[in-house]
C-alpha positions, 0 to 999 in steps of 0.5 A: 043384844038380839039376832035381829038387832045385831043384823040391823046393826050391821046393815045400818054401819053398811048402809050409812057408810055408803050413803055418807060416801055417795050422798053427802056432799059437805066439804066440813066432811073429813076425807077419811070417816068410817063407821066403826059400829052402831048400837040400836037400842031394843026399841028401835028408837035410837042408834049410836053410829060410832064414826071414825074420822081421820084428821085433826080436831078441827076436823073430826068436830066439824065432821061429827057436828054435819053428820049429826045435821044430816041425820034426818037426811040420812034416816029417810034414805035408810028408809027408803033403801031398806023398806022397813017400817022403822029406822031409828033416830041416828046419833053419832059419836067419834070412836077413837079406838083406832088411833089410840091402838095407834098410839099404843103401837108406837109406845110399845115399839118405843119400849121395845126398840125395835124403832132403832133404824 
């Protein structure tokens, strides 16, 4: 991935983080949701926002499913908060990196026994 698609990477995870705390007020939307990374393609047609979200399954669908609704929504405000001629079409995917590695955690203290208390 180039420099600049890195840059834009992380502006966008920074800039869709703040605008899914501050503009989205859907109630399906998980009380914990991070944005884990983006990945743009080359010809800044499409973005994959990897989310994370806290919460049951339930949770992390109906999250992912609003997240995708507001995607134009979200598309138009990168536009206008960043004024730049492009803003790819946003696509997100629940990450579940972080509550694997939880889990890997616990199955490692398990075997270890260091969960004796």
């Amino acid at each position: 991935m180039s420099r600049r698609l890195q840059r834009l990477a992380v502006l966008f995870q920074r800039e869709i983080s703040a605008l899914i705390r501050t503009e989205l007020r859907d109630p399906r939307i998980g009380t914990i949701v991070s944005i884990t990374r983006v990945e743009i393609t080359s010809d800044l047609e499409n973005a994959t926002v990897h989310t994370s979200v806290f919460g049951d399954t339930e949770t992390k669908t109906d999250t992912i499913n609003v997240l995708g609704g507001a995607a134009p929504f979200l598309k138009h405000h990168l536009l206008r908060r960043l004024r730049i001629k492009r803003v790819p079409d946003l696509h997100f995917e629940l990450d579940e990196t972080i509550e694997e590695a939880a889990h890997v955690l616990d199955l490692m203290k398990k075997v270890s026994g260091s969960d004796e208390d």
